[in-house]
MARBA-3410 file (N, C-alpha, C, O; in Angstrom, 1 decimal):
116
50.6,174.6,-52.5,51.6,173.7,-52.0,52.6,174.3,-51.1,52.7,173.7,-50.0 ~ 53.2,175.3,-51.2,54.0,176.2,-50.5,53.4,176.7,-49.4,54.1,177.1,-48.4 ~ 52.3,176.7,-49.4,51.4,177.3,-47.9,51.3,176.2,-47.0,51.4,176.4,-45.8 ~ 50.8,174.7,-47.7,50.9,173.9,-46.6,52.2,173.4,-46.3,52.2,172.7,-45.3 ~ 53.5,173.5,-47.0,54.9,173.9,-46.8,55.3,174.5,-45.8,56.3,174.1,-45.2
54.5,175.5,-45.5,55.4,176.6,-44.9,54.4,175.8,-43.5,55.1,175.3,-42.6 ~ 53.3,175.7,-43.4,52.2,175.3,-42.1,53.0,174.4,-42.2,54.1,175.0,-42.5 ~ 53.2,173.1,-42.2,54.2,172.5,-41.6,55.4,172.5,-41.1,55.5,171.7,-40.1 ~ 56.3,173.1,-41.6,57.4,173.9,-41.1,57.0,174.6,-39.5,57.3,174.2,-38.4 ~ 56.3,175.5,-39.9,55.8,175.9,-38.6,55.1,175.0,-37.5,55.4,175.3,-36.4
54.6,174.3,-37.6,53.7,173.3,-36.8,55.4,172.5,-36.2,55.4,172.1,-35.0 ~ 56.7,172.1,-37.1,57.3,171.1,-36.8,58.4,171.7,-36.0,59.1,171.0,-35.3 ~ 58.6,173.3,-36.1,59.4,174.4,-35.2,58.9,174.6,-33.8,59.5,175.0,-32.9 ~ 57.6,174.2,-33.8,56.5,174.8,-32.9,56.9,173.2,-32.2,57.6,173.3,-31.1 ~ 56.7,172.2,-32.5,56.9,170.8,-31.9,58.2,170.5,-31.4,58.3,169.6,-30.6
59.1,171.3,-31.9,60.3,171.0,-31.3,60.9,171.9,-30.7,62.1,171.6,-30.6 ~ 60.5,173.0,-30.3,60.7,173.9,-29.3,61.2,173.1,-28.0,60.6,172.2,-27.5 ~ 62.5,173.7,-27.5,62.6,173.5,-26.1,61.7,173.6,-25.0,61.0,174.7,-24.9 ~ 61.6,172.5,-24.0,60.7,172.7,-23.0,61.6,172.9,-21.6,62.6,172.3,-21.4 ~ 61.2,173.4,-20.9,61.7,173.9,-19.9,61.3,172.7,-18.8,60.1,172.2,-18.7
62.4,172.5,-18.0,61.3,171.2,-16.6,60.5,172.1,-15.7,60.6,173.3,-15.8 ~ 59.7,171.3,-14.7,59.2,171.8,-13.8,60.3,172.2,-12.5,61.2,171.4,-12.3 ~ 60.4,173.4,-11.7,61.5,173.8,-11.2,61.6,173.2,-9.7,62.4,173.5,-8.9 ~ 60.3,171.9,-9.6,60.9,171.0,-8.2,61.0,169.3,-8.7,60.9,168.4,-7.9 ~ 61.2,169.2,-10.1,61.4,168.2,-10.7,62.9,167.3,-10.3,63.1,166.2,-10.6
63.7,168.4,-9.5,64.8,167.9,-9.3,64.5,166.7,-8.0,64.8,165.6,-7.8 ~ 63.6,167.8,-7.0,63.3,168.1,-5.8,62.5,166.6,-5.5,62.6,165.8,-4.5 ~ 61.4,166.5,-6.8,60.8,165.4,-7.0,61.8,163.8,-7.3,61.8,162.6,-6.9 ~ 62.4,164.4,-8.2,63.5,162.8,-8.6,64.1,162.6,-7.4,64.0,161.5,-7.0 ~ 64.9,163.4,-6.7,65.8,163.1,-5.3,64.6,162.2,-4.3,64.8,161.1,-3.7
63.4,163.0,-4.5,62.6,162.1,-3.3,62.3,160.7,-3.1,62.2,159.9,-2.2 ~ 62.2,160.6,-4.8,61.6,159.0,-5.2,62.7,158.5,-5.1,62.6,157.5,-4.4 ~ 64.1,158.6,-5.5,65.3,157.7,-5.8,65.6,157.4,-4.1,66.0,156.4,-3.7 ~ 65.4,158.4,-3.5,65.6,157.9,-1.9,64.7,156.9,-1.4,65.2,155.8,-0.9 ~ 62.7,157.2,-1.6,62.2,156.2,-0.7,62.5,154.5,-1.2,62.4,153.5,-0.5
63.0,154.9,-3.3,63.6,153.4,-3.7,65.0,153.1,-3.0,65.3,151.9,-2.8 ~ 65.7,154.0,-2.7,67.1,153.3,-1.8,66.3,152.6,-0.8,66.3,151.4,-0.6 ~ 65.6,153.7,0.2,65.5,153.3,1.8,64.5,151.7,1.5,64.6,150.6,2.2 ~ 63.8,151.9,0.5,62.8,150.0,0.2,63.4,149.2,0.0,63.0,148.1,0.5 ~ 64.6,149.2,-0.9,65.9,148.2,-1.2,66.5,148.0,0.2,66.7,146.8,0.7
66.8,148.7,0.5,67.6,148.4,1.9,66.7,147.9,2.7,67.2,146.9,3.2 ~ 65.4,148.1,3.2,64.5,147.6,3.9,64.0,145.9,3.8,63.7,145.2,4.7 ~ 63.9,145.5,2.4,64.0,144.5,1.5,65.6,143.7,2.2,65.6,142.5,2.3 ~ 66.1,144.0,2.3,68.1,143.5,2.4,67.9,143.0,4.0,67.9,141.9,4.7 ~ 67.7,144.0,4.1,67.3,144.1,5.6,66.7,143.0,6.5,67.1,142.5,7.5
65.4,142.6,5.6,64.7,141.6,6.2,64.9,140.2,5.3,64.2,139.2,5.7 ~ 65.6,139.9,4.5,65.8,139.0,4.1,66.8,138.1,4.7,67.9,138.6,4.8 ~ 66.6,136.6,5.1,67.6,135.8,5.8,68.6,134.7,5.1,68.6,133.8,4.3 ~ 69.4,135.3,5.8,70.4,134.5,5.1,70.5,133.4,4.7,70.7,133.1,3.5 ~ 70.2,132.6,5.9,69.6,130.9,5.6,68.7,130.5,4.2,68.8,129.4,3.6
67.9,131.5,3.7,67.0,131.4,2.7,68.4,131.2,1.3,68.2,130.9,0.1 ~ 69.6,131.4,2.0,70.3,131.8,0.7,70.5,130.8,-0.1,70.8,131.0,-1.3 ~ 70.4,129.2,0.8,70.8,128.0,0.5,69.5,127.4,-1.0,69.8,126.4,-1.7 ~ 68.6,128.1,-1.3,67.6,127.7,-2.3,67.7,129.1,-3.1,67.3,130.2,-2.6 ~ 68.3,128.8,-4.5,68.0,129.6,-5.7,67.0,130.6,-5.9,67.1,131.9,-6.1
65.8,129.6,-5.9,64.4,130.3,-5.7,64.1,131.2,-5.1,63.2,131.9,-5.7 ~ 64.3,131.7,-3.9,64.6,132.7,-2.9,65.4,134.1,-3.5,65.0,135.2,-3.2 ~ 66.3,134.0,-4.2,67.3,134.9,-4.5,66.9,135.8,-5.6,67.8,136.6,-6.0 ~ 65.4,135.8,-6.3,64.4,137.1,-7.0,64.5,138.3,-6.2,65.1,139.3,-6.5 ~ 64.2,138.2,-5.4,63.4,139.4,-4.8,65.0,140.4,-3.9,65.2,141.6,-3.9
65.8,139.4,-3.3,67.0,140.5,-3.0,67.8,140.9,-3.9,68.2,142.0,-4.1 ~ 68.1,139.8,-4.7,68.7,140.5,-5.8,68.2,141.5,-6.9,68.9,142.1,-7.6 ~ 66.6,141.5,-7.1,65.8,142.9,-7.5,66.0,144.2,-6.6,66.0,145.4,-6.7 ~ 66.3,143.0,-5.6,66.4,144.8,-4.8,68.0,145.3,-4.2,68.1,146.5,-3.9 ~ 69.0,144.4,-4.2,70.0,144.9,-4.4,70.3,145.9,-6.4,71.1,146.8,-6.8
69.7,145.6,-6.8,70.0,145.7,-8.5,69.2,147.4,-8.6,69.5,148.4,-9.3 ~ 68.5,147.2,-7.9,67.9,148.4,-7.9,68.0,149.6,-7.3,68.2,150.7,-7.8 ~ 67.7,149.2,-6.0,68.3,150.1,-5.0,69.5,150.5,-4.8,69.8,151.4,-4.0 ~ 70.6,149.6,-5.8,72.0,150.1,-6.1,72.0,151.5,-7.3,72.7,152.5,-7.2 ~ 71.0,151.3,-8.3,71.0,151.9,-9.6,70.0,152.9,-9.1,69.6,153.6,-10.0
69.4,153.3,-7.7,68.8,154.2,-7.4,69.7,154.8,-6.5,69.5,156.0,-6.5 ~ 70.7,154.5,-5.6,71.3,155.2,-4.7,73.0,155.9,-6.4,73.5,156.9,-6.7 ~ 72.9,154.9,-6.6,73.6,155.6,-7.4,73.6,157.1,-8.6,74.5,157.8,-9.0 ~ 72.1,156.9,-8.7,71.8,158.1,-9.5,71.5,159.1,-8.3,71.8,160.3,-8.6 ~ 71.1,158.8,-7.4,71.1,159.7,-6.1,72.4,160.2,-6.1,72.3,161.4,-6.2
73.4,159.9,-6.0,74.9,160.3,-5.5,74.7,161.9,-7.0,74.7,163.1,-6.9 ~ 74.6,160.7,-8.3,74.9,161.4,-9.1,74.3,163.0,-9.3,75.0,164.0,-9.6 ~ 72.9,163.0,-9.2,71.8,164.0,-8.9,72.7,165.1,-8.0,73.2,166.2,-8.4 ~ 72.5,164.6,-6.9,73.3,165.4,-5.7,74.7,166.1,-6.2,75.1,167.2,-5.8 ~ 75.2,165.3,-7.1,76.8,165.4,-7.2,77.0,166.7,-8.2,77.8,167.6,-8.0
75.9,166.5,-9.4,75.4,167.7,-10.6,75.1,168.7,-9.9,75.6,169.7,-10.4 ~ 74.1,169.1,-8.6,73.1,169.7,-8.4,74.4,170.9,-7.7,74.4,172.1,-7.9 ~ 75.1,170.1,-6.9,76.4,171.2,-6.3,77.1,171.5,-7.3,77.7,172.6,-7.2 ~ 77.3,170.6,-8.4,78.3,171.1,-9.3,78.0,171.8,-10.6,78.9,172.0,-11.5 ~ 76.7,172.3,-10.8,76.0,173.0,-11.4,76.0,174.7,-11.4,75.7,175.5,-12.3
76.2,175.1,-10.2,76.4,176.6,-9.8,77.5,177.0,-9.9,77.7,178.2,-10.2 ~ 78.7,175.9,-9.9,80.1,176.6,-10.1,80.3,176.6,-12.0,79.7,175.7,-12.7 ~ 81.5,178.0,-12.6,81.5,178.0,-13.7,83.0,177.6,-13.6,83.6,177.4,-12.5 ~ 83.5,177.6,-14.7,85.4,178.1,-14.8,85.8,177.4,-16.3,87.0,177.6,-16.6 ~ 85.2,176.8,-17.1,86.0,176.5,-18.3,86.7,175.0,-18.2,86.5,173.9,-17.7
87.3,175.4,-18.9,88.8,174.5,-19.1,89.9,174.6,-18.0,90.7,173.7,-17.6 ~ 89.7,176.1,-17.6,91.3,176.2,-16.5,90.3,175.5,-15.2,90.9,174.4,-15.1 ~ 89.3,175.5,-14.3,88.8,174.8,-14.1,88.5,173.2,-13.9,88.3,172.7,-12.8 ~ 88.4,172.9,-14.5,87.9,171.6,-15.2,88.5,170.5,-14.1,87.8,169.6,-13.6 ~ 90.0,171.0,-13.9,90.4,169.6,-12.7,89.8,170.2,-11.2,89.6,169.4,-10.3
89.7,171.6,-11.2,88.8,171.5,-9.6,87.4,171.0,-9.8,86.9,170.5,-8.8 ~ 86.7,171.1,-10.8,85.6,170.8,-11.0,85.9,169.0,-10.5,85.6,168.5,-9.4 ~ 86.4,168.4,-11.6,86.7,166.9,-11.3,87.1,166.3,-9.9,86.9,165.2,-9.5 ~ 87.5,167.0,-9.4,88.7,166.6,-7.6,86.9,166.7,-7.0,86.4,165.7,-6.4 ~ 86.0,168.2,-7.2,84.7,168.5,-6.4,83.6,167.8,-6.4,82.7,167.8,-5.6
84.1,167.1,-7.8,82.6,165.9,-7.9,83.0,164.5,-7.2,82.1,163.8,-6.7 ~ 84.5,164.0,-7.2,84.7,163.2,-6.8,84.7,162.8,-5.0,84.5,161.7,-4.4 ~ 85.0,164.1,-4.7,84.8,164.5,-3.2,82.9,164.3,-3.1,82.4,163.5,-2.3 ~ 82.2,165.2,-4.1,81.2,165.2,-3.2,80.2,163.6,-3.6,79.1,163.4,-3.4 ~ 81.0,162.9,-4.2,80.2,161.7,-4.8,80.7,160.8,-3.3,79.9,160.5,-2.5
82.4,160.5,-3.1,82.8,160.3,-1.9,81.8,160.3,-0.5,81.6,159.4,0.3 ~ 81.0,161.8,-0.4,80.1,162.3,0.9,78.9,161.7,1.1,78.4,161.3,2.1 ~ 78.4,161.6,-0.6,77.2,161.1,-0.7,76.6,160.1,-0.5,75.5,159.9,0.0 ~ 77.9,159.0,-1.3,78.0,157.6,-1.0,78.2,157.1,0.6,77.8,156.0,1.0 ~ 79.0,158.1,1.7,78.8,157.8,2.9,78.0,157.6,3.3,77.7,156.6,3.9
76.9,159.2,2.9,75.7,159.5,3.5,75.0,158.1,3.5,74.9,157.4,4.5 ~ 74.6,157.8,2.4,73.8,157.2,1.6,74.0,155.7,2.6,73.1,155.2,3.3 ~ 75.1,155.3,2.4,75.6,154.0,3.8,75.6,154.1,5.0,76.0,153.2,5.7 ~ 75.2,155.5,5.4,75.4,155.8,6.9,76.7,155.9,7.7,76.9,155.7,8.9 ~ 77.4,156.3,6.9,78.7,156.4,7.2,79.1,157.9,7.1,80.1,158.1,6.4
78.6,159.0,7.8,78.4,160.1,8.0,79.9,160.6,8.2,80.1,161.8,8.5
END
């Protein structure tokens, strides 16, 4: 009984071992959250206003406003981690860290609107 005790133990240390990501997994999420921004916007884009007067119509931009928002947004956020990931400092820290994410969320969100 203690042997298949201990084999499971082991099998459930072994199962929950940390996994490490793939090291362009970042590289990969940035890519997709973009071509979903630039399709939402493309979507916005082509949809006419006039259509706005019938309910029925308002699926598909508002899927893609809803989305393409919750994709540019994790974009900002990605971006915003990815610079603020290399810097250390603690606690003493902590408010340049805050002021640096807020700035570079500020950049991102330009970018991201074209407002460069």
């Amino acid at each position: 009984m203690s042997e298949a005790l201990g084999n499971f133990e082991g099998l459930l240390r072994e199962a929950l071992a940390p996994v490490e990501p793939p090291e362009d997994l970042a590289l990969r999420l940035e890519s997709t959250l973009e071509s979903i921004t630039e399709m939402a916007a493309d979507e916005l884009q082509e949809w006419e206003l006039s259509a706005m007067r019938d309910p029925r119509n308002w699926a598909r931009p508002a899927t893609a406003l809803v989305v393409g928002g919750g994709a540019g947004v994790a974009l900002v956020l990605l971006r915003s981690r990815r610079r603020a990931h290399g810097s250390s400092g603690g606690l003493s820290g902590a408010r340049e860290s805050a002021e640096r994410t807020v700035r570079d969320l500020g950049r991102e969100t330009r970018k991201l609107l074209g407002n460069h």
